[in-house]
C-alpha positions in Angstrom: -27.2 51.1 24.3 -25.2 48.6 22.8 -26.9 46.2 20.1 -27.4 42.2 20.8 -25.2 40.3 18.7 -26.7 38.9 15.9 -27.8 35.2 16.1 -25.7 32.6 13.8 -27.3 29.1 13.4 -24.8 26.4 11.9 -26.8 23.6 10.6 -25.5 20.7 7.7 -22.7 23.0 7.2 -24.0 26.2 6.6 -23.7 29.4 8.8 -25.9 32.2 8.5 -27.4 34.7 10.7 -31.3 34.7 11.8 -31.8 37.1 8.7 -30.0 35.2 6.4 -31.8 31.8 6.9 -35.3 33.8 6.7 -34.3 35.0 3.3 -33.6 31.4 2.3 -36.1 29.4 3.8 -39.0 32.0 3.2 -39.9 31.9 6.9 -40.2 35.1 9.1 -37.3 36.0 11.3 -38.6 36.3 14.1 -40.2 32.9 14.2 -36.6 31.9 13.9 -35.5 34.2 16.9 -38.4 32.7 18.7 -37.6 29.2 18.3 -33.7 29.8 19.0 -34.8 31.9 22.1 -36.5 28.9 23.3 -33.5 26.6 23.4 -34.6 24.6 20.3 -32.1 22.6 18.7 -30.6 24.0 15.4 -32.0 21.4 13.3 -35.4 22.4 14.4 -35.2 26.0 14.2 -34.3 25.7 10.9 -36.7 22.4 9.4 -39.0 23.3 12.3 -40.9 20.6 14.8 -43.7 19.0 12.3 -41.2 19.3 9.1 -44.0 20.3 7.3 -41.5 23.6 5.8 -41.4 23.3 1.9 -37.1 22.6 0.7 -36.4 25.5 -1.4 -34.6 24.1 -4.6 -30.9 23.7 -5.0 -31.1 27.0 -7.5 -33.2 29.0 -5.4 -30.5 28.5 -2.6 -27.9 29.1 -4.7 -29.4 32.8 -5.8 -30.0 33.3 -2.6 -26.3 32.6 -1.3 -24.9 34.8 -3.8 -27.7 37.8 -2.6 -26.3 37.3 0.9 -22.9 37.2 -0.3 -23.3 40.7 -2.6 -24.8 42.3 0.8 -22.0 40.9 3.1 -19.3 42.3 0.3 -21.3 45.4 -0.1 -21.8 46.3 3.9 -17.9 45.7 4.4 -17.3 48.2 1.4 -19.4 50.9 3.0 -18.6 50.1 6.7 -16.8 53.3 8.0 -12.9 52.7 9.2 -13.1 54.9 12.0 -16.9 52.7 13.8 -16.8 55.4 16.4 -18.5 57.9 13.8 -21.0 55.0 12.6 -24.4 56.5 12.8 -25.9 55.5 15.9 -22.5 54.4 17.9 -22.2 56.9 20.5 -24.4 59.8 21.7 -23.0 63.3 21.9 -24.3 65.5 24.6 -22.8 68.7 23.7 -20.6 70.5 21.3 -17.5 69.8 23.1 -18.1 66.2 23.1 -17.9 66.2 19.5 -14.8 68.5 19.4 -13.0 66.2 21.8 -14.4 63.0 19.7 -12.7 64.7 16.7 -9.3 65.0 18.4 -9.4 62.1 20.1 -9.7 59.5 16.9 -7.8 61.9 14.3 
């Protein structure tokens, strides 16, 4: 089954996946999923509806961008060339599935 594409919220300039703005705002992804899965505006999902959410300071945003940009670099460094063979990418039924998979992407 193929995976849902991950979410990517633009808001003041900044784009970042659901993950990405939980690490920086300190707020649980899915609350973020939930808001965005309910049509709210992306101002809102991010500051929320009462803006009550605590602003992170301008250094902690800063280490966290850099975090987020070591794990984007890192996941491109390790992400296979051939995404067929990625774990979890196809199901093999048999033996000869595999043997044909082989010779088919060689």
């Amino acid at each position: 089954m193929p995976r849902k594409p991950e979410i990517v919220i633009d808001h003041e300039g900044e784009s970042h996946t659901v993950k990405e703005w939980s690490i920086l705002l300190g707020v649980q992804a899915e609350t973020l999923r939930s808001r965005h899965s309910k049509g709210w505006p992306a101002n809102e999902i991010i500051e929320g509806r009462d803006s009550l959410i605590a602003i992170p300071s301008q250094e902690f945003m800063d280490e966290m961008k850099a975090k987020i940009h070591e794990e984007r670099a890192e996941r491109e460094r390790t992400r296979p060339s051939n995404p067929v063979f990625r774990p979890g990418a196809i199901r093999v039924c048999s033996t000869s599935s595999i043997r044909d998979l082989t010779e088919r992407f060689q």
